[in-house]
C-alpha positions in Angstrom: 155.8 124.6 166.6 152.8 125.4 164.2 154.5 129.3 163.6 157.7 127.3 162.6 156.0 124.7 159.9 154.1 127.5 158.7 157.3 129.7 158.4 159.2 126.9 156.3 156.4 126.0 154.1 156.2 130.4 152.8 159.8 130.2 152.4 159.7 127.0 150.3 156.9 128.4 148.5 158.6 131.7 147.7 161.8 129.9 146.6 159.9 127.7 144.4 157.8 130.3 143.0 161.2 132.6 142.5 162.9 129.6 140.4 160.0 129.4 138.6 159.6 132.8 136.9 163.7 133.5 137.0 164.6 134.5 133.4 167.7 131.7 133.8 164.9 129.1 134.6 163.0 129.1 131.1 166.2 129.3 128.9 166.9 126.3 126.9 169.9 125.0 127.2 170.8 123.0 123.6 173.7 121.6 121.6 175.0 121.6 118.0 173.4 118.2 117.7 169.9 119.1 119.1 169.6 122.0 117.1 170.2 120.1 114.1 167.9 117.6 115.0 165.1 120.1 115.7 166.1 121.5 112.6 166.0 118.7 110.1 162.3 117.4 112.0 160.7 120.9 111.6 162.0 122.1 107.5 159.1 122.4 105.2 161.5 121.8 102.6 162.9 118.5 103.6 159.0 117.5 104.3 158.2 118.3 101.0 161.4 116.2 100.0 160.5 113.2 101.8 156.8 113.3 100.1 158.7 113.6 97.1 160.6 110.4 97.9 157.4 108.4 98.8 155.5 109.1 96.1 158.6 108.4 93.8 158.2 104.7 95.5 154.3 105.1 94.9 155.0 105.4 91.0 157.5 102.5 91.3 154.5 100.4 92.5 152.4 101.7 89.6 154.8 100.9 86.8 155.3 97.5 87.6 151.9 97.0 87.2 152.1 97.3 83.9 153.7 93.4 83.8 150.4 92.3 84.8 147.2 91.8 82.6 144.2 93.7 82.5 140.6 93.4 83.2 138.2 95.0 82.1 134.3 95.1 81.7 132.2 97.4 79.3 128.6 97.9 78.0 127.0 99.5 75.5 122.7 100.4 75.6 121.3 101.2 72.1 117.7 102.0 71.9 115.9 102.9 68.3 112.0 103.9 68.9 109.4 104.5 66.5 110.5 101.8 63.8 108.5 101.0 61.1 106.8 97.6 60.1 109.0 95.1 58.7 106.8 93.1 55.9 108.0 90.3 54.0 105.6 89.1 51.2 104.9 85.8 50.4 106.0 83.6 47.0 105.8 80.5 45.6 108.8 78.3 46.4 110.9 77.4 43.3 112.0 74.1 42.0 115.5 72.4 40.8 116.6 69.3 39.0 118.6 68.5 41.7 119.6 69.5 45.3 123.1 69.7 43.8 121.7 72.5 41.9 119.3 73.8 44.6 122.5 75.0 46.3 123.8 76.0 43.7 120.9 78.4 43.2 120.0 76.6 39.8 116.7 76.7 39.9 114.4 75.4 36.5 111.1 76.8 37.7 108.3 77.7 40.0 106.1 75.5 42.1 102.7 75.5 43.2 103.8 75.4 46.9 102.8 78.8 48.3 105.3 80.3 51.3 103.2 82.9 53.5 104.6 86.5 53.9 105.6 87.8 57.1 104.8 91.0 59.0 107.0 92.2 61.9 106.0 95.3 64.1 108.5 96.1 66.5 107.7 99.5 67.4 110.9 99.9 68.7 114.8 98.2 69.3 116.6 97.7 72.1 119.9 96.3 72.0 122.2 95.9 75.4 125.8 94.9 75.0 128.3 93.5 77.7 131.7 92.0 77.7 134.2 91.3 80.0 137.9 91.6 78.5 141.3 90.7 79.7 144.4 92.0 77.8 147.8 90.7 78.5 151.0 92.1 76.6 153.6 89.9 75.4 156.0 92.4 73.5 156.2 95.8 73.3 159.8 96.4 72.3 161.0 96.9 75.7 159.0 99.6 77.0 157.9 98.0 80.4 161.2 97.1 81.5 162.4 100.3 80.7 159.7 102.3 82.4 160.4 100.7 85.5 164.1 100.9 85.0 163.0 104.7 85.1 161.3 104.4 87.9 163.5 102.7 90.1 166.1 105.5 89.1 163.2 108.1 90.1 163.0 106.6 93.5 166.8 106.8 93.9 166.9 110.3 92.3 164.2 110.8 94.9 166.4 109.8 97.8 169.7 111.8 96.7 167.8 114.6 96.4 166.5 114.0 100.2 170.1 113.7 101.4 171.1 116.9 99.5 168.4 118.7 101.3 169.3 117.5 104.7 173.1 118.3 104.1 171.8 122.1 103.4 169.9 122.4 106.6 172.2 121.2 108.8 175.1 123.1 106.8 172.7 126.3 107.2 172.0 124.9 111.5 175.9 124.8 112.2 176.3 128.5 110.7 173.4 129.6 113.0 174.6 127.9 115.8 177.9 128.9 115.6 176.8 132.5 114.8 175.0 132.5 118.3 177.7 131.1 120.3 180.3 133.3 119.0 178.4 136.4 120.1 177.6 135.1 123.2 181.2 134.1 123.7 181.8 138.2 123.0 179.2 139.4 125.5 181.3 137.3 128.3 184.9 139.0 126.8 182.7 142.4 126.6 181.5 142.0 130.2 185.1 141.1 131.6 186.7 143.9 129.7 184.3 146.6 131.2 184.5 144.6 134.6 188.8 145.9 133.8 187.6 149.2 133.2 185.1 149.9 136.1 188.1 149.0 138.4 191.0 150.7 136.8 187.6 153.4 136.9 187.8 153.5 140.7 191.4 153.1 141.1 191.5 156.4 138.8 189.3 157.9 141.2 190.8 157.5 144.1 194.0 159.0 142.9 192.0 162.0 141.4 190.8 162.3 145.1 194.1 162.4 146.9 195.6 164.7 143.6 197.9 161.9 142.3 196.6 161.6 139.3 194.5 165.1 137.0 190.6 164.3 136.1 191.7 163.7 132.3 193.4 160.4 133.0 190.1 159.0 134.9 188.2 160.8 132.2 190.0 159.0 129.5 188.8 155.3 131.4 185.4 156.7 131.4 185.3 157.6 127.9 186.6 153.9 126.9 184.8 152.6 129.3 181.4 154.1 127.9 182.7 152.8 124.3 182.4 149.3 125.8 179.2 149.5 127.4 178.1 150.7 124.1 179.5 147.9 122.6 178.1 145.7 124.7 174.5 146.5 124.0 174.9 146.0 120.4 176.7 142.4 120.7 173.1 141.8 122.8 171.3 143.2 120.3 172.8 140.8 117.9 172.6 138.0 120.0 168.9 138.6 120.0 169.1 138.4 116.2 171.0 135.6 116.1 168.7 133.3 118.0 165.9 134.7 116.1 167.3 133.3 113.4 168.0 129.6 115.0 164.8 129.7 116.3 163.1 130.3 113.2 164.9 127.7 111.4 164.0 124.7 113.9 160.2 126.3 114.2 159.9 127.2 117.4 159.0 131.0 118.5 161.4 133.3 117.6 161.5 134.7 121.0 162.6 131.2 122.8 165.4 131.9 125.2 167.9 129.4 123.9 170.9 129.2 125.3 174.2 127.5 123.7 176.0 124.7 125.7 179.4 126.4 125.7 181.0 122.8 125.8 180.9 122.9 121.9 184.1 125.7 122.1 186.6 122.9 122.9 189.7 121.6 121.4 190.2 122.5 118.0 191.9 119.7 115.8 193.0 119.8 112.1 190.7 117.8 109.4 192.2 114.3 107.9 191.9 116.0 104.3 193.1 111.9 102.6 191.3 111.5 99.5 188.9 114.5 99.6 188.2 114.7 95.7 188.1 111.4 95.8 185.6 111.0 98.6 183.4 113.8 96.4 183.4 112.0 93.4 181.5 109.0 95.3 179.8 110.8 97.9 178.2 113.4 96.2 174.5 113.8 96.0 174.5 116.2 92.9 176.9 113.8 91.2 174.7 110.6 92.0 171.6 112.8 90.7 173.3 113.4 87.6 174.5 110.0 86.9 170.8 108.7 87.4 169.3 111.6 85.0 171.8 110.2 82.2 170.8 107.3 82.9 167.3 108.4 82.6 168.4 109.7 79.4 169.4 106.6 77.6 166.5 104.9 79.2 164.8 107.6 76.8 166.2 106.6 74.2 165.6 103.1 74.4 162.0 103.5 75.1 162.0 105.7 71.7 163.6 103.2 69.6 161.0 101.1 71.4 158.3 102.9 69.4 159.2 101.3 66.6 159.5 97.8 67.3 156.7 95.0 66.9 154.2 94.8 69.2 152.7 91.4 70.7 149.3 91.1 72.4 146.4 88.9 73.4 143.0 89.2 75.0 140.1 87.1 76.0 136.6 88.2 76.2 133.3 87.0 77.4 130.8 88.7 75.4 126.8 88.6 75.7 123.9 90.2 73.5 120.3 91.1 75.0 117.5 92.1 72.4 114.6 92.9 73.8 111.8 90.9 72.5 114.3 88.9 69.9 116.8 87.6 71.9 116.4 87.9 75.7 118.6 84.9 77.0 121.7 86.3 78.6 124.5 84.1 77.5 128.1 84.8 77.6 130.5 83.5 74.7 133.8 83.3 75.0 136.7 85.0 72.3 140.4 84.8 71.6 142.1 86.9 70.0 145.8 88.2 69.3 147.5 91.3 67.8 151.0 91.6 65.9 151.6 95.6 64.9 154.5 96.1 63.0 156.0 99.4 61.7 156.8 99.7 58.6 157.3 103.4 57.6 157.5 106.5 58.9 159.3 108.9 56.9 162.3 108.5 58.9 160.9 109.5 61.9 162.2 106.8 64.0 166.0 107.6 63.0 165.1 111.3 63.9 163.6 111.1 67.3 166.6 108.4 68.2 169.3 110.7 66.8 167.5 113.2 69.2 167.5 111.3 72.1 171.0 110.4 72.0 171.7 114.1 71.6 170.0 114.3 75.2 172.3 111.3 76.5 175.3 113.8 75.2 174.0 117.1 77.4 173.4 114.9 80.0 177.2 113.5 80.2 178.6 116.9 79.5 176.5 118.0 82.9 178.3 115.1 85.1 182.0 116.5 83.8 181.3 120.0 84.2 179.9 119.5 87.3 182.6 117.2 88.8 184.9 119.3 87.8 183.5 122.3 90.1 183.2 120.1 92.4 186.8 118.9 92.8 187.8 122.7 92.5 185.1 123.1 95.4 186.9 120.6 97.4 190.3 122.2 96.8 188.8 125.4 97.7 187.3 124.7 101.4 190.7 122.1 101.8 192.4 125.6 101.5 189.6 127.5 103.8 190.0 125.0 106.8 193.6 124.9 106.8 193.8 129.1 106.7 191.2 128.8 109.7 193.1 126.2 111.4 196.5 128.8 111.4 194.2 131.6 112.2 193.2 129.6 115.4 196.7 128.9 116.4 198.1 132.7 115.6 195.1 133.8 117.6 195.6 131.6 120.7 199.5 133.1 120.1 198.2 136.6 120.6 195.8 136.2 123.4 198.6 134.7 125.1 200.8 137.7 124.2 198.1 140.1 124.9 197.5 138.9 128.3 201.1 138.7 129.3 200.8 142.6 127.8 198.5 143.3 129.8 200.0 141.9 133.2 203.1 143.7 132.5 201.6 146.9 131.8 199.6 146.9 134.6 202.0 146.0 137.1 204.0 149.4 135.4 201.1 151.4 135.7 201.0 150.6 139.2 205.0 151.9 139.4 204.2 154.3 137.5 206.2 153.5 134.4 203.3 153.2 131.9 200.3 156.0 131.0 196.6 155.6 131.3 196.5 155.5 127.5 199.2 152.5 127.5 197.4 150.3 130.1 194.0 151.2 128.1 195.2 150.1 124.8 196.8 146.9 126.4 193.3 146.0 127.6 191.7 146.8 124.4 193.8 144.3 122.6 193.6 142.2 124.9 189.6 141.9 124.2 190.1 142.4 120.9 192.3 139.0 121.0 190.2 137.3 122.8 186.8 138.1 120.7 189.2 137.2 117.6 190.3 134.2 118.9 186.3 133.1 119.5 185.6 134.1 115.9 188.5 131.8 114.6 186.9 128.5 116.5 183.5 129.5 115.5 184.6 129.9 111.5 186.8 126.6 111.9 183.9 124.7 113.1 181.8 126.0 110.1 184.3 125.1 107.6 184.8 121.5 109.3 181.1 120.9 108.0 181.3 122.7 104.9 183.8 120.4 104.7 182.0 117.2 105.4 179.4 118.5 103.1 181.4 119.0 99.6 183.1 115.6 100.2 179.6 114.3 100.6 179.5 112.8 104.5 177.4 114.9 105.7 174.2 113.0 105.1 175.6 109.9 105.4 174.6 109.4 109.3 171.0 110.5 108.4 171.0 108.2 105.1 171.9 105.1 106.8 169.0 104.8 108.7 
């Protein structure tokens, strides 16, 4: 009884410890929609983007600030040594008619009232100054309002520009993707097709044996059959490369066994193409971005013609003196004041720097056309690319139809004897050949699908949303 537990707990060892280092056991088995995801949390670049965004929203914070008042506090230490004795002699006081003309500094003469002179030895000054300031401005032509008009369109700017980036990673993701599946897809047609020639090997074989057949025929098999295999180890080679590639885009090592859900190779349908350009003119990230920079632009402009408005201001200080030996009581006073500045002239300047301003407003509209015009010849252009891959997907479906019923037909003549080696080899050659073409069609309609989504601008919109 003992013999028997032991027996069942090696074997369940062994078969765990045999799953366990199986090369099918560490493969990672993802879809389109996890690879994007892994892709859009690991790019640098849409990191750096989203930094971008935050501190756009930082900058936002500061400029409406600048509603606010101000307070400040500054001082000011001056310190004279080695000063030399101040002495004020003495003098008789003088006399006047009247006080009228005492302050009036009419004086008729000189009395016999002595005033004593002073003498002051300081040895050296010391002077400490403090005052605490708050500023407040009332009118500056504008230029607040504007400058956080500017940045509220930086923080949007900073947000289309993060949806533009994530539209390019997952456009680059879904080529990657696709790239690996399709040459995985081949490996499977490759293997099947030498799989047809190792038998029609034997069968070749066998009737070399019994002298039905001379050794060229089965020689001819081995020679295509050799031109497969070959093949074969170049399509693995390349699906190496392409996983590298995904790897390396959604940061993991670029050795990871991944290993594509085939389950993305399904039905193909034809794109809704209603109101693509349409669609692009209000979806568009590079569209949006422009529209904000113009309006940057005038914001520009506005804040320049701002420079030469009046300006309105007040402040309040508390201000306090400290003189050493003189005046030691530390007392704070308080001040008002206000400031008007008004420009009066400049030379023209102001007409100058407006005129060039508006210039930039001009650039910056000519941008938006040109670019929306590109952009509705790019929507035209991929409208045209997914509906030739759409027809190349139904003539290749056609043909691997065709090619198998070929195929069948020739074969069951080979058997008869109606049909050559060299017909039954080229039926099974295009026969792969459909097949592999028929894998590249899906893979290049399911590109195009989100090219498409991207240059009508939906591609982002999932992501932007939340």
């Amino acid at each position: 009884m003992k013999r028997s537990v032991k027996i069942i707990i090696r074997t369940f060892v062994l078969l765990v410890t045999t799953l366990a280092f199986s090369p099918a056991f560490g493969q990672k088995v993802m879809t389109l929609e996890d690879c994007r995801k892994q892709s859009v949390e690991f790019n640098k670049e849409l990191k750096k983007a989203a930094l971008q965004n935050r501190e756009a929203k930082v900058n936002q914070e500061v400029a409406r600030t600048a509603y606010l008042p101000s307070l400040g506090f500054s001082s000011s230490l001056m310190h004279r040594p080695n000063m030399d004795p101040i002495s004020i002699p003495g003098y008789f006081l003088p006399t006047a008619a009247s006080e009228e003309d005492a302050l009036n500094g009419n004086f008729s003469g000189t009395s016999n009232v002595w005033k004593p002179g002073t003498s002051i030895d300081m040895k050296s000054l010391t002077m400490i100054n403090g005052s605490f300031t708050l500023n407040q401005p009332i009118y500056v032509g504008g230029k607040i309002r504007y400058s956080n008009q500017q940045a509220d369109a930086g923080v949007e700017i900073a947000g289309l520009a993060l949806n533009l980036k994530y539209s390019e990673i997952v456009e680059e993701t879904d080529k990657a993707f696709w790239q690996v599946a399709t040459v995985q897809e081949n490996i499977k047609i490759a293997d099947e097709y030498i799989k047809m020639l190792t038998e029609l090997e034997d069968q070749m074989k066998a009737m070399y044996e019994v002298g039905l057949q001379p050794a060229s025929e089965k020689l001819k098999v081995t020679v295509q059959k050799n031109e497969a295999a070959l093949n074969l180890l170049k399509a693995k080679n390349g699906l190496k490369v392409a996983k590298m590639y995904l790897n390396q885009l959604m940061g993991q090592p670029l050795d990871t066994d991944i290993q594509i859900s085939q389950e993305e190779l399904g039905n193909v349908q034809l794109i809704n193409f209603n109101n693509g350009i349409n669609q692009a003119a209000n979806n568009r990230n590079e569209l949006k971005i422009l529209e904000k920079q113009k309006e940057l632009s005038e914001l520009d402009a506005k804040i320049t013609r701002a420079d030469y408005l009046p300006t309105v201001g007040v402040s309040a200080q508390y201000t306090s003196y400290w003189l050493r030996d003189l005046y030691e009581d530390i007392d704070f006073q308080p001040m008002l004041a206000a400031q008007v500045s008004i420009p009066i002239f400049q030379w023209g300047q102001g007409k100058k720097k407006m005129r060039a301003a508006q210039l930039k407003v001009q650039q910056a509209e000519t941008d938006l056309q040109h670019t929306n015009d590109l952009i509705n010849l790019e929507v035209m252009q991929v409208k045209v690319q997914v509906e030739e891959a759409y027809e190349s997907i139904l003539i290749a479906e056609k043909s691997v139809t065709e090619a198998k019923e070929s195929l069948d037909e020739t074969r069951a003549s080979f058997d008869v004897g109606l049909n050559t080696t060299t017909d039954l080899l080229s039926s099974q050659a295009k026969w792969a050949e459909a097949k592999a073409r028929l894998t590249q069609a899906v893979a290049n309609f399911e590109v195009l699908k989100t090219r498409w989504q991207n240059v009508t601008g939906n591609l982002y919109k999932a992501e932007g949303e939340e």
